[in-house]
N, C-alpha and C positions, 0 to 999 in steps of 0.2 A: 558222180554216182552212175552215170550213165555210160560214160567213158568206161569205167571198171568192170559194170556189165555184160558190156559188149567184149570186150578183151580177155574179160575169164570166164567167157557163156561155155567153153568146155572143156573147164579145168575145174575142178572137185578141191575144196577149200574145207580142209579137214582139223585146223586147229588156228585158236588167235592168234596166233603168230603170224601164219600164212595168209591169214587175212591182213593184219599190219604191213605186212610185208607187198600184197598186191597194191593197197591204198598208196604206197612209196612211192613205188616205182611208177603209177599212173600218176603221181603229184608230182613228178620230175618228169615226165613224158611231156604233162599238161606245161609247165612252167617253160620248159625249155622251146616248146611250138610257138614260130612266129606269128603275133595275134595280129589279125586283119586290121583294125581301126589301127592300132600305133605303130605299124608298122617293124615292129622289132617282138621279141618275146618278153614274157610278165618278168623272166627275172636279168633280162638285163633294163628291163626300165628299174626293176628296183636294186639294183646296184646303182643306178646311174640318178635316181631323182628323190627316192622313198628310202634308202640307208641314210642318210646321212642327215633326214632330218629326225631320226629316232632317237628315243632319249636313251642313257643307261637304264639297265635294269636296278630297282631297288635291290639294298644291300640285303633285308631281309624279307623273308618271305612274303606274300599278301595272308592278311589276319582279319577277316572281315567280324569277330569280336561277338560278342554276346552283349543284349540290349536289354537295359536297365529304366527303370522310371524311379525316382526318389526325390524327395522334399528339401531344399535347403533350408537347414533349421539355423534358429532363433542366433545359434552362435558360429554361425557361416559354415558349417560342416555338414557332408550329407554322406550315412551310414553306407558302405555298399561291404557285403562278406566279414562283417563284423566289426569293420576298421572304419575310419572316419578319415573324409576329404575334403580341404576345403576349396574354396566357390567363392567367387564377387559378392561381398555383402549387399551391396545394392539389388541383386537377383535374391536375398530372402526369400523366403514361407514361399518360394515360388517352386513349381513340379520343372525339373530339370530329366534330360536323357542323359545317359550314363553308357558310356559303349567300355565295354570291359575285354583288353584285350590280354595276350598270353605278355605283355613285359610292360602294359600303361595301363592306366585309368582315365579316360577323357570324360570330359563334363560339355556337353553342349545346352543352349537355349535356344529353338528355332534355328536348329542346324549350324549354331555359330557356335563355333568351341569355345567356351571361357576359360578352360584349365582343363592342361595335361600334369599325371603325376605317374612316379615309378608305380607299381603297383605292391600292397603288401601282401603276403600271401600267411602274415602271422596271426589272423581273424581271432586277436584278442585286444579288441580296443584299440587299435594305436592311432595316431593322428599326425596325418601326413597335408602338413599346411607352406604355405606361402607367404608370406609378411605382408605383402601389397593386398591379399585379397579382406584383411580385416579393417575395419574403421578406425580413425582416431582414440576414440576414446573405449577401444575394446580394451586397453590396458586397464583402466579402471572397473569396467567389467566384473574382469576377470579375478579383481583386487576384493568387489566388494561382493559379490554373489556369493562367495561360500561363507562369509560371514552371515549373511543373511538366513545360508543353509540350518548353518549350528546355532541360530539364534532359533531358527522355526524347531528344530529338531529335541531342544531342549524342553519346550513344550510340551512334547506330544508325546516322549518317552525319553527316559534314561538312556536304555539299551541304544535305543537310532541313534541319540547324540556321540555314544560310546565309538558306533560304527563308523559314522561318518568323521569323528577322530580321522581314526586307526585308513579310511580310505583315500583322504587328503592328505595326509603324511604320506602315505604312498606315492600320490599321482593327484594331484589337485585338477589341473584341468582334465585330466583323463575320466575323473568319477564324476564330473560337476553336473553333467546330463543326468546320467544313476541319480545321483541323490535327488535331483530334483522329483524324477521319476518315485523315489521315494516317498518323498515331500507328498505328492499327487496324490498317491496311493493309500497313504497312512491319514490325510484329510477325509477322505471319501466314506473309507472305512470307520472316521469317528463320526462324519454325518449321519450314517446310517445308521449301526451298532452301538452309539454312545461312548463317551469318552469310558466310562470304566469295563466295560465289556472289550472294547476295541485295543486296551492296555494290554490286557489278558493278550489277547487273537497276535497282535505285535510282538508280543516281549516273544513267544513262541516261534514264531515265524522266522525269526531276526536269529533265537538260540540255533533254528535247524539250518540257516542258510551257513550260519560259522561253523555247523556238525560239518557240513558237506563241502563247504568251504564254495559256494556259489553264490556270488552277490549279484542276482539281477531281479530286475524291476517284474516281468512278464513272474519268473517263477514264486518273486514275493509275494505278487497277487495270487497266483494259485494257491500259495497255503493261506494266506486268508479267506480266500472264496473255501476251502477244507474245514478250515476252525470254522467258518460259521454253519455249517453244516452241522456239524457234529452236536449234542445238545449237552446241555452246560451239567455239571456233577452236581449230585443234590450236597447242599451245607449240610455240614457233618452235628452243627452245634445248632441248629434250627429244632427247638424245641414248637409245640403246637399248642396255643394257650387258646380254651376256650373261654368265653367271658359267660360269665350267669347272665340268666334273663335274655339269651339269643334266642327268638322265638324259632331259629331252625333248627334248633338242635333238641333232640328227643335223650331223656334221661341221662343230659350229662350237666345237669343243673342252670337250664335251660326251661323255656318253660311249661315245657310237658310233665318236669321234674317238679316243678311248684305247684301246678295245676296237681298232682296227684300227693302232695301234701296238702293242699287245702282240702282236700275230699276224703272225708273219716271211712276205715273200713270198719264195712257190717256184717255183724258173722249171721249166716242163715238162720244157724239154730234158735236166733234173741228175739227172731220178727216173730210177729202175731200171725196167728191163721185166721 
């Protein structure tokens, strides 16, 4: 910098170019002057000692990637852009970093990569796994979880059991999270609101997700968290029966109704003066 200063202190540097251009030629000035300690110039020591222990440059660019935090869940996959990755099952329910670059997916723990994968960029569910990173007995897992699904779902409504059909025959491992998510969601809801109110709120929720054709767990819960909101339609065939002898009820045979049969009327004109 100093160098540059001194060499264009009275030359007028009127665009970046001309500045690029001064910076050069004082970097070929500076390199090519024999430096006092080594006795030769900076660039024949680095022809002579510093080329050739350089590496090639990478094939592709540097990608320093976008950083991610997420959970590896219960079935060794951890959601990143809608799509699913898997991870060492041994590192479960543990918070993993995620470095998400322009053609991979890296998974680290504590700075140590566990798995690289291509990246998907189709952010509709897909699952981009490794065979090494599941346990032994994930086959059986896999075998008996969705029976267990349509066994709970049979319970709790027609319509769910209907769905989760129709979403297993599609893609069984693919919905097995959803339903469960499901499962969660349509529990909580009869804890709360009662199994027959909660039938109602369900069967509704489940007919607008097929209107719209959107099966997820987050929007299922909103239109539950809507139905219960909204207040219930009065019975159409609720008739209102009062019963006699209700002391709170005045002249509908009740007993202000009796009281004023037992009490004779007396006309003015019979009384005595």
């Amino acid at each position: 910098m100093r160098y540059q200063r001194f060499r264009y202190r009275r030359t007028r540097l009127t665009s970046l170019a001309q500045v690029n251009q001064a910076l050069e030629d004082c970097a070929q000035r500076i390199n090519d002057r024999r430096h006092t300690r080594f006795g030769v110039s900076r660039r024949d020591r680095f022809e002579a000692l510093e080329r050739i222990a350089l590496k090639p440059l990478p094939q592709a660019e540097f990608d320093g990637g976008e950083w991610k935090e997420a959970k590896l869940h219960a079935d060794c996959y951890v959601s990143v852009e809608s799509d699913y990755y898997s991870a060492p099952h041994i590192h479960r329910h543990k918070k993993l970093k995620i470095k998400i670059t322009e053609n991979h997916v890296e998974i680290f723990l504590n700075l140590e990569r566990l798995a690289i994968h291509p990246r998907s960029r189709h952010k509709e569910g897909r699952r981009i796994k490794i065979d090494e990173h599941f346990p032994p007995n994930s086959v059986g897992y896999y075998e008996a979880t969705p029976q267990k699904l349509l066994s709970q779902s049979r319970f709790i409504h027609p319509d769910l059991n209907a769905l989760f059909i129709e979403l297993f025959n599609a893609d069984v491992y693919g919905h097995l999270r959803r339903a469960q998510g499901f499962v969660r969601t349509c529990t909580k809801e009869i804890n709360i609101a009662g199994h027959e109110t909660a039938s109602v709120r369900i069967a509704a929720a489940i007919a607008t997700m097929r209107r719209y054709q959107r099966y997820r767990v987050p929007y299922f819960h909103d239109l539950l968290v809507q139905a219960g909101k909204r207040p219930l339609p009065p019975e159409a065939d609720r008739e209102i029966v009062r019963r006699p002898g209700n002391p709170m009820l005045r002249y509908a045979g009740g007993a202000a109704a009796d009281v004023d049969a037992a009490v004779p009327t007396v006309n003015q004109e019979s009384l005595e003066l």
